[in-house]
Each structure stands twice: as structure tokens, then as C-alpha cells.
C-alpha positions as CSV (number, residue, x, y, z in Angstrom):
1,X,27.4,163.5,-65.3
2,X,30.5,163.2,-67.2
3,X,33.2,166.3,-66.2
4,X,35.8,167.9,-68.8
5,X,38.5,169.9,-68.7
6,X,39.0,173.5,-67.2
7,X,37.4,176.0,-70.2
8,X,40.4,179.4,-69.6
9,X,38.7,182.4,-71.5
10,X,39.3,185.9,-70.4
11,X,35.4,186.9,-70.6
12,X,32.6,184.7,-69.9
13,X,29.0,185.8,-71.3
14,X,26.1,183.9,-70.7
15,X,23.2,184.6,-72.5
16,X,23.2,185.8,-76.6
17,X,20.3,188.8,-76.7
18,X,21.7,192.2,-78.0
19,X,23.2,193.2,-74.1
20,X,25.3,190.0,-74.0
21,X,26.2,190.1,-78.0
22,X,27.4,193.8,-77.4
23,X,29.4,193.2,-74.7
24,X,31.0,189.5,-75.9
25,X,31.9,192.2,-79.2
26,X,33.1,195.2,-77.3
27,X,35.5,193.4,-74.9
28,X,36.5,191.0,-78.4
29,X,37.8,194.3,-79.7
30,X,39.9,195.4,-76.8
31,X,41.8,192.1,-77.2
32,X,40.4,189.8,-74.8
33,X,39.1,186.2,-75.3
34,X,35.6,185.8,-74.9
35,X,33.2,182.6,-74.8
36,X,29.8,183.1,-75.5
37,X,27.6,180.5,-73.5
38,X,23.9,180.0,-74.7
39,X,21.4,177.8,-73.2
40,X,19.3,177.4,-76.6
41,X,19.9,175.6,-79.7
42,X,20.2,179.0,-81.5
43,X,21.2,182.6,-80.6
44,X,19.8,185.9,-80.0
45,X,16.7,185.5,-77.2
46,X,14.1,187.6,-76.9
47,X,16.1,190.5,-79.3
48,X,15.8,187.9,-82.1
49,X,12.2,188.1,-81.5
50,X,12.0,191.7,-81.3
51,X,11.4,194.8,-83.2
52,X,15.1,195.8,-82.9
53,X,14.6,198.8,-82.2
54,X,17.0,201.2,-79.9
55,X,16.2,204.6,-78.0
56,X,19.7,206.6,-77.7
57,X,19.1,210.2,-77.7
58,X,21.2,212.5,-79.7
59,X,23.0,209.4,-82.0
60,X,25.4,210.0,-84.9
61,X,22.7,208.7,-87.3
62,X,19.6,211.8,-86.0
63,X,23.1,214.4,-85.8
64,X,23.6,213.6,-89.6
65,X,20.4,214.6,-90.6
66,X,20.7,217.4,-88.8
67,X,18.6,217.2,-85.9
68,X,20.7,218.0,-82.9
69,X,20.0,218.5,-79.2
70,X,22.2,219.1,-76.4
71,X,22.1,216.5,-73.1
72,X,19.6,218.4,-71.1
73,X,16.2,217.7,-73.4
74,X,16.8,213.6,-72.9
75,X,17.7,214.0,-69.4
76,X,14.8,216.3,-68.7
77,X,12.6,213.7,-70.4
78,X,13.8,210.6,-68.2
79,X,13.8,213.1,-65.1
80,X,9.8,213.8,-65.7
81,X,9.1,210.3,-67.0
82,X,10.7,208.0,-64.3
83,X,10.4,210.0,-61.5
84,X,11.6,208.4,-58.0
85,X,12.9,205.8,-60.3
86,X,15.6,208.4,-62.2
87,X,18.7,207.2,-61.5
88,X,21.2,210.1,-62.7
89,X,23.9,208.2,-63.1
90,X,22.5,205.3,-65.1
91,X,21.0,208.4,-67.2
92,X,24.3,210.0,-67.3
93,X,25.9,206.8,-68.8
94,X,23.3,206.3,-71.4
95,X,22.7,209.8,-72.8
96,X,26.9,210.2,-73.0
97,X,27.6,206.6,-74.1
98,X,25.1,205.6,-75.8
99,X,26.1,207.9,-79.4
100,X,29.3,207.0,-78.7
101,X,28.2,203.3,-78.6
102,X,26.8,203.6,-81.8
103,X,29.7,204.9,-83.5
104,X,31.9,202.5,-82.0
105,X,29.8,199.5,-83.7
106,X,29.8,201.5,-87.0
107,X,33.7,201.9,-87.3
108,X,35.2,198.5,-85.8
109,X,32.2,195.6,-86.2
110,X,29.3,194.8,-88.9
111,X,27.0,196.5,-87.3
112,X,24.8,199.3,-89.9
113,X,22.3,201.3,-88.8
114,X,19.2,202.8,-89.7
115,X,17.9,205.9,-88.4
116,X,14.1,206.7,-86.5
117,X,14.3,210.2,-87.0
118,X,10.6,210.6,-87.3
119,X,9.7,208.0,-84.3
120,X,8.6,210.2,-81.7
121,X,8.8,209.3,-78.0
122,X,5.7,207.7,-76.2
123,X,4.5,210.6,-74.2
124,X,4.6,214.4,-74.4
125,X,5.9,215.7,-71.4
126,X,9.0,218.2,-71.1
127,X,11.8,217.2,-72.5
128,X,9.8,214.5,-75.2
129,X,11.3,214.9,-79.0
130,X,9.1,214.1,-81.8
131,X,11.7,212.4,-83.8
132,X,15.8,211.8,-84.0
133,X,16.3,209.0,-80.2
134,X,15.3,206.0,-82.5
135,X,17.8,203.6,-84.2
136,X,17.7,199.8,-85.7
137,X,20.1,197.4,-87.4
138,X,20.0,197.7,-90.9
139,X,18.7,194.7,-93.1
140,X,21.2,192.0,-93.4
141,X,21.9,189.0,-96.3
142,X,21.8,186.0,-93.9
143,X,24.2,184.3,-96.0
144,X,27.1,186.7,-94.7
145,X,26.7,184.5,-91.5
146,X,28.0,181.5,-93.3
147,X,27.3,178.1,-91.0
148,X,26.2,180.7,-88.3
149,X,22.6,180.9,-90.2
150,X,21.8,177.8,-88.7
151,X,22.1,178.5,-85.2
152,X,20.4,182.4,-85.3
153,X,17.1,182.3,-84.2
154,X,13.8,182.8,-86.6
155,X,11.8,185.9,-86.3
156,X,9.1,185.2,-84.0
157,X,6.5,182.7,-86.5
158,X,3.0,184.9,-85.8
159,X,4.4,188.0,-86.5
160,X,5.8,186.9,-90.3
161,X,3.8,185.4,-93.0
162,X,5.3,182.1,-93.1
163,X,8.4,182.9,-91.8
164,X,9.0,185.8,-93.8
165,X,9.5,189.0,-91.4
166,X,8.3,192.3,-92.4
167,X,10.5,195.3,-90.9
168,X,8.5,198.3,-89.7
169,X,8.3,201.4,-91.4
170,X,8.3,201.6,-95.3
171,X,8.6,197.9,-95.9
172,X,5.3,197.3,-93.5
173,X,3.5,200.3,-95.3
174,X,4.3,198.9,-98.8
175,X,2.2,195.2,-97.6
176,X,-0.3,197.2,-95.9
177,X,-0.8,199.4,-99.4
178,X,0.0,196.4,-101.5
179,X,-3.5,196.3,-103.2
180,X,-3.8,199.9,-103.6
181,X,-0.6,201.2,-105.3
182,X,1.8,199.8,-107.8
183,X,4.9,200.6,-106.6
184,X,3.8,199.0,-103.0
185,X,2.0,196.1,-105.0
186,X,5.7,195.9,-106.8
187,X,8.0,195.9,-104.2
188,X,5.4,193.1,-102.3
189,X,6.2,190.8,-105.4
190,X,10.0,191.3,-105.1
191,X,9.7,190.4,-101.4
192,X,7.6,187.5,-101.9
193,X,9.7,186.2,-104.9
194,X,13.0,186.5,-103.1
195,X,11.7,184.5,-99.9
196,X,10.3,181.8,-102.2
197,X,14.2,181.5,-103.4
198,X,15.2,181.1,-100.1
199,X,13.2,179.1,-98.6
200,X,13.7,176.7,-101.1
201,X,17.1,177.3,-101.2
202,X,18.1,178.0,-97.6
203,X,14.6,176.7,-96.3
204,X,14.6,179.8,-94.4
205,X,14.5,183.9,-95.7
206,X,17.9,185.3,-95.9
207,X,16.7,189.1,-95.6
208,X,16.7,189.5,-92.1
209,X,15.4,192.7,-90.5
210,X,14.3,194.6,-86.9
211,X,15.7,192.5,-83.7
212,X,16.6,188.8,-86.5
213,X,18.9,191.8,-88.3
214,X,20.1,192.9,-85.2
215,X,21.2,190.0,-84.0
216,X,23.0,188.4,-86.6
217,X,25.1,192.0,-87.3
218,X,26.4,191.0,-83.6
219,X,27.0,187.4,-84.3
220,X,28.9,188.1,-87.6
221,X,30.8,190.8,-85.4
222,X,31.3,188.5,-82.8
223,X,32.3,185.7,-85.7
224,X,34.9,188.0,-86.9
225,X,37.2,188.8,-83.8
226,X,37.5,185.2,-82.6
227,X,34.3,184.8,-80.1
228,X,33.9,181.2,-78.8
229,X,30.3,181.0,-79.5
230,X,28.2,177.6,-78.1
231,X,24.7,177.0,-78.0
232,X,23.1,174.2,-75.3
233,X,25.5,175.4,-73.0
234,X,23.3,176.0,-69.6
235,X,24.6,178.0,-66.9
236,X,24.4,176.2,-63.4
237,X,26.8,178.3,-60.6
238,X,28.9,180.5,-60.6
239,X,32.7,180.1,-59.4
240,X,33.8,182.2,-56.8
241,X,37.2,182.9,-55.1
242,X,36.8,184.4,-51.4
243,X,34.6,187.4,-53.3
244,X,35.1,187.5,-56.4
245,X,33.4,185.9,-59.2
246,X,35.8,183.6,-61.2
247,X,33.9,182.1,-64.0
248,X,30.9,179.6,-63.3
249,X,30.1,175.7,-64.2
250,X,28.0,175.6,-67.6
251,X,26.6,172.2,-68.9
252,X,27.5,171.8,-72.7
253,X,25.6,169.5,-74.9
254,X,25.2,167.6,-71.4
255,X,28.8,168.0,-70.2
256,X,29.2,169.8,-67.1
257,X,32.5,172.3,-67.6
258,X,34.3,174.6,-64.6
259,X,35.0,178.0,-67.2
260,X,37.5,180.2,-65.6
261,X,37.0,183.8,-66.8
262,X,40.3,185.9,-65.9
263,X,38.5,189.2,-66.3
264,X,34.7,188.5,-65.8
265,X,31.4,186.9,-65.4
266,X,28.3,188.7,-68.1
267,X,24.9,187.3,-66.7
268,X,22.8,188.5,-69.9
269,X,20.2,185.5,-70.0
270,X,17.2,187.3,-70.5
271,X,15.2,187.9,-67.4
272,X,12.4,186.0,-65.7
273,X,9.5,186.1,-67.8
274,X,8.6,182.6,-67.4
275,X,10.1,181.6,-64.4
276,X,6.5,181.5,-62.4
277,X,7.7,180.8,-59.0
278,X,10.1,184.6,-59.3
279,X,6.8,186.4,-60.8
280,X,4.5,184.8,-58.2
281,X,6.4,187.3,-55.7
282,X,6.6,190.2,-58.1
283,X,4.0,190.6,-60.3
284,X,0.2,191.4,-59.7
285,X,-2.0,188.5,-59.5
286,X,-3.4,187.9,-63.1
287,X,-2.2,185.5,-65.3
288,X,0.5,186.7,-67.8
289,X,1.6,185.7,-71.0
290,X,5.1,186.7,-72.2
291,X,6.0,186.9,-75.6
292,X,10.1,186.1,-74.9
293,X,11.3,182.9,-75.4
294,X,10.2,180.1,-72.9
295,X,13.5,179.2,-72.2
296,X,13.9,182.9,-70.7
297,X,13.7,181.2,-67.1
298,X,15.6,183.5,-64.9
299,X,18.9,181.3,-64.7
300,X,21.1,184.3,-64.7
301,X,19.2,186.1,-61.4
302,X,19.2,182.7,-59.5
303,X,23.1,182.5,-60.3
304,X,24.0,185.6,-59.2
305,X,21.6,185.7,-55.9
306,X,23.5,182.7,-55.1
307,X,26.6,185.1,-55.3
308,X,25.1,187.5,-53.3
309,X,23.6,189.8,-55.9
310,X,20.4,192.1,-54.9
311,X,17.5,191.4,-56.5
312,X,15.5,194.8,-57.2
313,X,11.7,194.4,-57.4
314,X,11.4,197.8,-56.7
315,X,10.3,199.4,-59.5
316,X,6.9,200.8,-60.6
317,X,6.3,197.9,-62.9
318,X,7.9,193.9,-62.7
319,X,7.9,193.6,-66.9
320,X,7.3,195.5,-70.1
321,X,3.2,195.1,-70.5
322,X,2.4,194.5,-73.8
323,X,-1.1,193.0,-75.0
324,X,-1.1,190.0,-76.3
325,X,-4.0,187.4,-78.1
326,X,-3.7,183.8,-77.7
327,X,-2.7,182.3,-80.8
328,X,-4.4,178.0,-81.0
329,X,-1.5,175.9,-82.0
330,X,-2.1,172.1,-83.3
331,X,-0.2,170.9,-80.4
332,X,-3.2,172.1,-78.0
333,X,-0.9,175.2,-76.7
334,X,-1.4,178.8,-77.3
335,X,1.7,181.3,-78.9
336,X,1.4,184.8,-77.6
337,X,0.9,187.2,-80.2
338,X,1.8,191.0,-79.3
339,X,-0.5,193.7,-80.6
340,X,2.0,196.6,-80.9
341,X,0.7,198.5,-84.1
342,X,-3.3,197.5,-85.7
343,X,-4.5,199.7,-82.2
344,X,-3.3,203.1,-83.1
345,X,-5.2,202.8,-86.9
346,X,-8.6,204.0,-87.7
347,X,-11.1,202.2,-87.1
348,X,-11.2,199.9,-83.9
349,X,-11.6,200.2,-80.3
350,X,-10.6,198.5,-77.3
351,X,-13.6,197.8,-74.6
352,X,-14.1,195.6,-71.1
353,X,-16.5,192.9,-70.6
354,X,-18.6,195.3,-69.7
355,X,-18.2,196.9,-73.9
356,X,-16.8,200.2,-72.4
357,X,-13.8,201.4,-74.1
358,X,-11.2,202.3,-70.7
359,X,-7.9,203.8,-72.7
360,X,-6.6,205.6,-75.9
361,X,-6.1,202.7,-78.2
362,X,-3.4,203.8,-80.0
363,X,-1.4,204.6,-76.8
364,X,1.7,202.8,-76.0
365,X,1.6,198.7,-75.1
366,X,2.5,199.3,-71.9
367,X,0.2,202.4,-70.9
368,X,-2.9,200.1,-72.9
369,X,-2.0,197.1,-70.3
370,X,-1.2,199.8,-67.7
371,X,-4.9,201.2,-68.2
372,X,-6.5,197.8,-68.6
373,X,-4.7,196.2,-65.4
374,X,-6.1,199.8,-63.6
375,X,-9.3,199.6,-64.7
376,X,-10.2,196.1,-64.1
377,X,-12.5,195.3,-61.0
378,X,-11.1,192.7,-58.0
379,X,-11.8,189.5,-58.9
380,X,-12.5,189.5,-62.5
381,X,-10.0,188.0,-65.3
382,X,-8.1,191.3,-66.7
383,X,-8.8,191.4,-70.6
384,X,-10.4,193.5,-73.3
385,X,-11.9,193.2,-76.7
386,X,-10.5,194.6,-79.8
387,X,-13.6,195.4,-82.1
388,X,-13.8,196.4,-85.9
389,X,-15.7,196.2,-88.9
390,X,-14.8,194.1,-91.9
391,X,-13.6,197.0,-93.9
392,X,-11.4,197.6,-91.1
393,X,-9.8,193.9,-90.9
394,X,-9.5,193.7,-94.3
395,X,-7.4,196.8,-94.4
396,X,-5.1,196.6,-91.5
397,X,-5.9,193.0,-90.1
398,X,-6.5,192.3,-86.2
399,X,-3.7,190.4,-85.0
400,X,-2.6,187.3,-85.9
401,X,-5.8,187.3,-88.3
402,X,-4.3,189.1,-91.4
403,X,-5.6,191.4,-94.0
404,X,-6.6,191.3,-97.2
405,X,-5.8,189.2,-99.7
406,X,-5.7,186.1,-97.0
407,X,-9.0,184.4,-96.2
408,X,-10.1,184.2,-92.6
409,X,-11.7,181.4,-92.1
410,X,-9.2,179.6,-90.7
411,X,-8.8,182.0,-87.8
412,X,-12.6,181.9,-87.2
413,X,-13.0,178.5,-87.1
414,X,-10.2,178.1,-84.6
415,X,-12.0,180.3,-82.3
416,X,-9.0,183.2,-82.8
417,X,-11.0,185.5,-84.3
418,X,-14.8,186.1,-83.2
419,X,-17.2,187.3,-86.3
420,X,-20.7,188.1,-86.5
421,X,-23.4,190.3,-88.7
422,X,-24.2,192.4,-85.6
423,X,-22.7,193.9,-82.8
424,X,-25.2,191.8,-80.6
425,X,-24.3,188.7,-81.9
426,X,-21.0,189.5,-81.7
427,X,-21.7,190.8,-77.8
428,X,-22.3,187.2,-77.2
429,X,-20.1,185.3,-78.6
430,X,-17.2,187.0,-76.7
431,X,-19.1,187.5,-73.8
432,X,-19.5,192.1,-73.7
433,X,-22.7,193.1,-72.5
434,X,-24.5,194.0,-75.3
435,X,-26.0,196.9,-74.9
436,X,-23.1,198.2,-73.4
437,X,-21.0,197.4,-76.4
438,X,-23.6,198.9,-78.6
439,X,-24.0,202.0,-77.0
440,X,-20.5,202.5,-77.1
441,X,-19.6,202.1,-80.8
442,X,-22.5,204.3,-81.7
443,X,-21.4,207.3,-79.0
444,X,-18.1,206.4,-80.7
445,X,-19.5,206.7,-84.2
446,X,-20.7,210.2,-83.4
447,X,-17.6,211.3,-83.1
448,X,-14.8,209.8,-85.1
449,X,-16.7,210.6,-88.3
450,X,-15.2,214.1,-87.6
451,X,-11.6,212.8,-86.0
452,X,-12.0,213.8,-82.6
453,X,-12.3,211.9,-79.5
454,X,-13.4,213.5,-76.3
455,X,-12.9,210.6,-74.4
456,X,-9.5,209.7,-74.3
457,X,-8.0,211.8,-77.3
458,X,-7.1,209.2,-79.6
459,X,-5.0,210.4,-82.0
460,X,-4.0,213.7,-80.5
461,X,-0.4,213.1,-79.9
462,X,3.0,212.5,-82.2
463,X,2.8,208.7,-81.5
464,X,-0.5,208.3,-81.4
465,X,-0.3,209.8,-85.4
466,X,3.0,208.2,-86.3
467,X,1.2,205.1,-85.8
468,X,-1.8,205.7,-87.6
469,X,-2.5,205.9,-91.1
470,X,-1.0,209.0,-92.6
471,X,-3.5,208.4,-95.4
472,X,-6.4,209.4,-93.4
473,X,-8.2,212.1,-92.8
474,X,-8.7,214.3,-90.3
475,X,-7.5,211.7,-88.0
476,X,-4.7,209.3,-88.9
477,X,-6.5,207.7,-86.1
478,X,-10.0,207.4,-85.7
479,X,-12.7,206.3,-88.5
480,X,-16.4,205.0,-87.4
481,X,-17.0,201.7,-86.5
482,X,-19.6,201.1,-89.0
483,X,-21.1,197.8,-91.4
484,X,-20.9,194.7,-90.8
485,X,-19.7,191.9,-90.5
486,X,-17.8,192.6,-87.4
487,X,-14.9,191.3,-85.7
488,X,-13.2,190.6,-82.7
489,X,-10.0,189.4,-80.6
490,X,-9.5,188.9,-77.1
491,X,-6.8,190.7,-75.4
492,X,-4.7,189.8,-72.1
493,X,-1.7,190.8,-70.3
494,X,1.6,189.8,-71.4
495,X,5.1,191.6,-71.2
496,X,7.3,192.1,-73.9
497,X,10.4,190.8,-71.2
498,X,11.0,191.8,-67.8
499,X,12.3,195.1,-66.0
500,X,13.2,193.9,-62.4
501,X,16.5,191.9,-62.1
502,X,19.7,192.4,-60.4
503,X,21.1,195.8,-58.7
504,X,23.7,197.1,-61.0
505,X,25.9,199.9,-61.3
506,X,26.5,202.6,-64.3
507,X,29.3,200.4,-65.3
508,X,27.3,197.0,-65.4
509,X,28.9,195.9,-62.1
510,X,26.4,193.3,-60.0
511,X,25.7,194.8,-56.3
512,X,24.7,193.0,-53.4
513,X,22.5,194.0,-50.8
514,X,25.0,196.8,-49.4
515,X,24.7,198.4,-53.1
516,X,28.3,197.2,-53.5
517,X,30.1,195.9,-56.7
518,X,30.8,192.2,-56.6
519,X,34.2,191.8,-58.2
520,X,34.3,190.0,-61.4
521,X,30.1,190.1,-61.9
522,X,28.4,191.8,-64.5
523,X,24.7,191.9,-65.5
524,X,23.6,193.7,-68.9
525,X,19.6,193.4,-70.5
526,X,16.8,192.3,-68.9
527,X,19.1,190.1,-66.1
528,X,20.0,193.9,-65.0
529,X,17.1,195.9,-63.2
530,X,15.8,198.4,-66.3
531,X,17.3,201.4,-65.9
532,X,14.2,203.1,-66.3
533,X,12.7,201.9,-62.8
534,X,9.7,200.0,-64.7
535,X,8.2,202.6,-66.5
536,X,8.4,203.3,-70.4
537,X,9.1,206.6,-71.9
538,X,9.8,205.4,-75.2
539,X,9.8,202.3,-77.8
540,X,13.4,201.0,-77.5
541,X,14.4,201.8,-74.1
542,X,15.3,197.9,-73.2
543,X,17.4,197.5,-76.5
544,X,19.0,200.3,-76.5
545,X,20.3,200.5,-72.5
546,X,21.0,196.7,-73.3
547,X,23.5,197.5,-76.2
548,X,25.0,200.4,-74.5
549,X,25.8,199.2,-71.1
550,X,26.5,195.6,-72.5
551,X,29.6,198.1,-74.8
552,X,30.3,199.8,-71.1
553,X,30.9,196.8,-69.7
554,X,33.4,195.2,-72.7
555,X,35.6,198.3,-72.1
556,X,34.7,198.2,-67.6
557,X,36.0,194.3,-68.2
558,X,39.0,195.8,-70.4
559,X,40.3,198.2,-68.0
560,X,38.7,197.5,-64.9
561,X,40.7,199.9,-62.7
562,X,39.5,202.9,-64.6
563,X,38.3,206.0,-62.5
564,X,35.1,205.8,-60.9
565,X,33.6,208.4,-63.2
566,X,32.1,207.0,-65.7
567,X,32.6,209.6,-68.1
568,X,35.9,209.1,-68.4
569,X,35.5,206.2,-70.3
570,X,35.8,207.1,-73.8
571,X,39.0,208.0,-73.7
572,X,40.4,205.5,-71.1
573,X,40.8,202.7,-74.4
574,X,41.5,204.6,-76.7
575,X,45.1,204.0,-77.8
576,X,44.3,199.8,-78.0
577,X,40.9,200.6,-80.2
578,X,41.2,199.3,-83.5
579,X,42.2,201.9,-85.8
């Protein structure tokens, strides 16, 4: 293989996601030169992909509408939540820094923001907030990119319709209500006009939103102060000099460069969700479907084990469980498809081979896979059944198989979606005991005519109802399961990305296996072991640690011989932030 010249930059990141965008932004900013290295032909990994959507408690966006809490609710939460796995420092960092982070990206980059102030966190123990920890990017003309539009990646193709993306909140309610109200059925039309422009213009929609929004607010940011940005530029080794990390060797477009980073190496590639030999040793033994990029390999946690770094499998869960269906492809493969909001409306349960429902459907992704995983005996494959009526699918759709007005045919006849006049016939085609399946939808029935489930209260929480259907009643919920035909989709595990990864500190900084900072090494997102010690208190929490300790480490890489106290940071910048 051909070798070039010595790359000089003062900041190495490798990987493009919203941790190493932050940081390749923040440390931009402070005046150093930064090259962005990213294995793919486009940017923005599994955040691309993604919802967008951050958890930082008591942001400037929740303070201006006047919902305001003091530090000691969010760290009470996290306390309860994680457990063993609190780490008081990491907590410390995010609850201080991660307003302050937000701010930051408001005043000096591209970056706008939207607020969540009525997402409420997953679970309702002390310390939980029904509303105000929630931000996302704001929507974003793709055309402000400029050439840069080529290389961002697209939205994640089940999840749109036809590559058009669909943010949550208002924009998803307005499709969802689209033949039921005029001023939903209007703005529908507008959306659907204006991505017919663009993809015949652009041949791609220019009205990006959630994680595709996200991403490219960082890449314009980045654009704009002077980022080196390169795509099929693989990271094989690091550099090292006696200890300390010095830059590392990255193949680009097939040439093998030595990149010298005067300040610091960022391993922000993404995790290990498909590297199967690393989740062989850490996850349970099921097969596992991850909806993250396939080129999410683990490169970044091989590199830096190989530089001493500690690998930290010690957390109550390896990945973010999400459900997933198996989406049939034409080439013969199957796209994962994540099930994140149809579960919470009214209507549909989830049940085991067995037709027994095991879980509060409309609880989080990762408690349903949680529950599932739990509940499943030794020995049998770990999946479940989502089951509705027609009136239900053509309402809210059931996965990939979309609502009303699209025809489903197509997803029946590629075996997707299961259909049948009965509940029995349905039974066997997907393989639930029938009489199971039927005794449970009518013991079901008897009670979700009246909104109230006994069983595993579905519906009786903030997120439960948030993710319901506000339009009905009693229970945003819960509606009976009730003529036919009826309908089907398998379910499986999958993660959403993964939480263990290398040991790091509150400032970003890599440790080895005596919990000691390797100079020069950094590790932000899903490379870095979550901060929440594999549990999940609340949507958000890997988006929004990513982009606040991936800003922590721009200024650590700065300034690196600031105080040990983390809080101190704010101000230790200050005079060379842009004014």
C-alpha cells in the first residue's frame, strides 16, 4: 500500500456521529486545527439515523419557558435510576455542562434548537420530571450545506416514506391525522409537494429533521471554522510516543497516512454493534439486530485497547435494547426496523409464542426488550408478536407496514406483515398458541373498553400517555382489540447502539486498566462506556452525554492543564471564546 506524507493537525477525530461533530466544533472554536476522519462514504453514523433527540436537564430552551429546577431533581433521578452504576462525577459534568453546552452551540455555531418541554422522562421514580430535560436540532434547509449535502447521510430508508423523514411531535401527528383534519391533511400536501421538488431537483429532501438535522447543523458548524472533513478515511493504530497518544495511521481513499495530532486523539466511531466477535463476550446469547450503521464495527475500542485503554463491560446492560422487525429486502437481506412509537397507541398488544402478553406495551424500548429478554424461557428464540385489528393498522400502522392511505399488500405478500380473518388463523400463521392468544385478547377486551389495565398498567404513566393518542378516551392508551381482519409483526431484539466501551473520565480522557488518563486519548459517544452504567432513564440520554462530553472534551483538548475539577471549566476559556 502506497504511503503519503505526514497529515500535522492539532486535533484528530475519528468518527462523525453528534459526540465526535461536537467536539471536532468545540475545539474548532478555541482556535485549533482539527481533521475530521470518517470511515464511510458520508457523515453522521448512527446520529444521522436517529431520532436526534437530547436529555440535558435544566437547558436554556425548558428555563425560557419557564420551567426551572435546581441540580438536585436530575441528580436524584440518575441517583435512583442507575444505581451502583451512578457515577457522581460523570453526573456532575452533565447536569452543570450540559445547559451550558447548549448555549455555547446557540451563540458561536449553527446549531438551533427545539425544545421537549412536554417529553417526560421514562420512569416515575424520585426525582423524574414530566417535561422540560428534552431537546433536538431544529429543522434544517439542506442546501445551506452546499457540496456537503452529498456526503451527509440519509435518514434511515424504513423509517421515511421514500426517503422523506418525518420529525416527531407535530409534524408526525399532522400524517397520522392527515385524513381526518384539514389543516393536518394541508400541511401533509405542503410536505409531500416540497419533497417532490427536491427529489427531483436535489434527488434527495432538503428539509432535514431529528438526528439527519442534527447532524448536518454540526457539519455546517464544523464547515464554517475551517474543519478538515474526509470521508473513507479508516482508522488502523494509533501513534504513540513512550505514553502518550500522538495521532494514529488512517487509510484514505486507500492511502495509508501517519496523522500527527499536537493536542489529541477523539475515538468517536460509534461503538460495537456489529462487531460479533466483541458482543459474543458481552452480550446474552440471542441473536441481535442493531439498527446503527453496519459499518459501526468497533474500530475505535480495538484502537485504543491496543493503547492500553480499559474496556468496561460492566454495566447492567451491553447496548440500548430496542425492538426491532425484520424488514425483506430484494437483495435477500433483512433492514432492522425499530418499533419506538405504534406500541404505546390504543389498540395492540405485545404477546409470546405462547399468546401471553409479558410487559406494558407502551413502556420504553429498552424496558419492552428488557421484559421480553426476562421473560423468555432457556432455549427458546427471544421474540414476541405485535397484534392488532385492521382499524388499528389502518390508523397508526404496525411498523414498517404503514397506515392508511398506502395499500398493504405488498408487506403481506413479503411475509412482513402476517394477516388473517381470525385470531386463530392468525395463531398459526405466526406460530402463538391459539388458544392462548385468544384468551388473551378477549380478557384484554374486557378491560380496555373502560381504559384500564390491571395487568401491567398500560397507560398509567406520563410517557406511557405522551406517547399515546391524546385523542382518545379514557385511555390515550388502550382500545379493544376487536374485528377483523387482524394483523401481525414479529418482534426481536435489537439495540439502538451500544453502552459498553472504553473507561473514561468526566473530561473524556481514555483510562487504562489502573483507571488512569492516557495522555493525548479521548473517547466521546458510544466508543465511551455510557455514562449511565447501561440502564435508560430517559429518551436522549446517549445523544445528549455524546454532545456534551464531546464540547468537554474540545475545551479539555484546548486547555489541557486546567484544574482537575471539572467545574471549573466554564470559565477556564473564556477570554479566547468567540465573542
Amino acid at each position: 500500500m502506497k504511503h503519503e506524507p505526514i497529515l500535522e493537525c492539532d486535533v484528530l477525530v475519528l468518527g462523525s456521529g453528534a459526540g465526535g461533530l461536537s467536539t471536532a466544533v468545540t475545539a474548532a472554536t478555541q482556535g485549533l486545527s482539527v481533521l475530521v476522519c470518517e470511515k464511510e462514504d458520508v457523515f453522521g453514523g448512527t446520529t444521522a439515523w436517529s431520532g436526534g433527540w437530547m436529555w440535558i436537564p435544566r437547558n436554556p430552551l425548558a428555563t425560557r419557558a419557564g420551567i426551572v429546577e435546581d441540580e438536585s431533581a436530575p441528580r436524584t433521578y440518575l441517583k435512583n435510576e442507575l444505581g451502583a452504576n451512578y457515577d457522581a462525577a460523570k453526573a456532575d459534568a452533565l447536569i452543570e455542562h450540559g445547559p451550558r453546552m447548549v448555549e455555547f452551540f446557540e451563540r458561536h455555531t449553527s446549531m438551533r434548537f427545539i425544545d421537549g418541554n412536554r417529553i417526560p422522562d421514562f420512569h416515575t421514580t424520585q426525582g423524574a420530571a414530566t417535561g422540560g430535560r428534552s431537546v433536538c436540532a431544529m429543522p434544517f434547509d439542506g442546501r445551506e450545506l452546499g457540496p456537503l449535502i452529498g456526503k451527509l447521510r440519509p435518514p434511515l430508508a424504513e423509517v421515511t416514506i421514500k426517503g422523506m423523514a418525518i420529525a416527531s411531535g407535530q409534524d408526525l401527528a399532522h400524517f397520522l391525522n392527515a385524513t381526518r383534519n384539514a389543516k393536518s391533511a394541508w400541511h401533509v400536501t405542503k410536505r409531500f409537494a416540497a419533497f417532490a421538488w427536491h427529489k427531483l431537483r436535489y434527488g434527495r429532501s432538503m428539509h432535514l429533521v431529528n438526528g439527519n438535522a442534527l447532524v448536518a447543523r454540526l457539519l455546517k458548524s464544523a464547515a464554517d471554522r475551517g474543519v478538515d472533513l474526509r470521508t473513507r478515511a479508516k482508522a488502523v493504530s494509533l501513534l504513540r510516543k513512550a505514553n502518550r497518544v500522538t495521532g494514529a495511521r488512517v487509510e484514505i481513499d486507500g492511502v495509508m497516512h501517519a496523522v500527527r495530532a499536537r493536542c489529541g486523539v477523539v475515538l468517536a466511531c460509534g461503538g460495537y454493534p456489529h462487531d460479533a466477535k466483541r458482543q459474543a463476550g458481552t452480550f446474552p446469547t440471542m441473536p441481535h439486530w442493531s439498527a446503527a450503521p453496519r459499518s459501526n464495527t468497533g474500530d475505535g475500542i480495538r484502537i485504543g485497547e491496543e493503547a492500553g485503554a480499559h474496556f468496561d463491560a460492566s454495566l447492567e446492560a451491553p447496548a440500548a435494547w430496542a425492538p426491532v422487525s425484520l424488514v425483506p429486502k430484494r437483495t435477500g437481506e433483512a433492514a432492522a426496523f425499530p418499533h419506538l412509537i405504534e406500541r404505546a397507541k390504543p389498540g395492540v398488544i405485545a404477546v409470546t409464542r405462547a399468546g401471553r402478553r409479558f410487559t406494558n406495551e407502551a413502556s420504553s424500548y429498552y424496558d419492552f426488550i428488557s421484559s421480553l429478554i426476562g421473560t423468555t424461557p432457556p432455549g427458546e428464540e427471544v421474540c414476541a408478536w405485535l397484534v392488532c385489528d385492521h382499524r388499528f393498522q389502518r390508523r397508526y400502522g404496525l411498523g414498517f407496514a404503514k397506515p392508511f392511505p398506502f395499500p398493504l399488500k405488498a408487506y403481506e405478500r413479503s411475509g412482513y406483515l402476517k394477516s388473517a380473518p381470525t385470531l386463530e388463523a392468525l395463531a398459526a400463521q405466526c406460530g402463538i398458541d391459539a388458544r392462548g392468544l385468544a384468551d388473551t385478547v378477549a380478557t384484554y377486551n374486557s378491560y380496555a373498553k373502560d381504559g384500564f389495565d390491571p395487568q401491567f398498567h398500560k397507560g398509567s404513566t406520563p410517557y406511557n400517555r405522551v406517547q399515546g393518542d391524546a385523542s382518545h378516551a379514557p385511555n390515550p392508551c388502550l382500545a379493544p382489540i376487536a374485528d377483523g381482519p387482524f394483523h401481525a409483526v414479529k418482534i426481536v431484539p435489537g439495540s439502538l447502539g451500544t453502552f459498553a466501551g472504553l473507561a473514561t473520565d468526566a473530561r473524556s480522557r481514555v483510562l487504562d486498566d489502573a483507571r488512569a488518563p492516557i495522555p493525548g486519548l479521548y473517547a466521546v459517544g458510544n466508543d465511551a462506556a455510557s455514562m449511565m452504567g447501561g440502564h435508560y432513564p430517559a429518551g436522549g440520554i446517549t445523544l445528549g452525554p455524546a454532545m456534551t462530553f464531546g464540547y468537554l472534551a474540545g475545551l479539555e483538548l484546548a486547555s489541557p492543564d486546567i484544574d482537575e475539577n471539572i467545574t471549573n471549566l466554564p470559565n477556564f476559556k473564556q477570554a479566547r471564546t468567540l465573542q
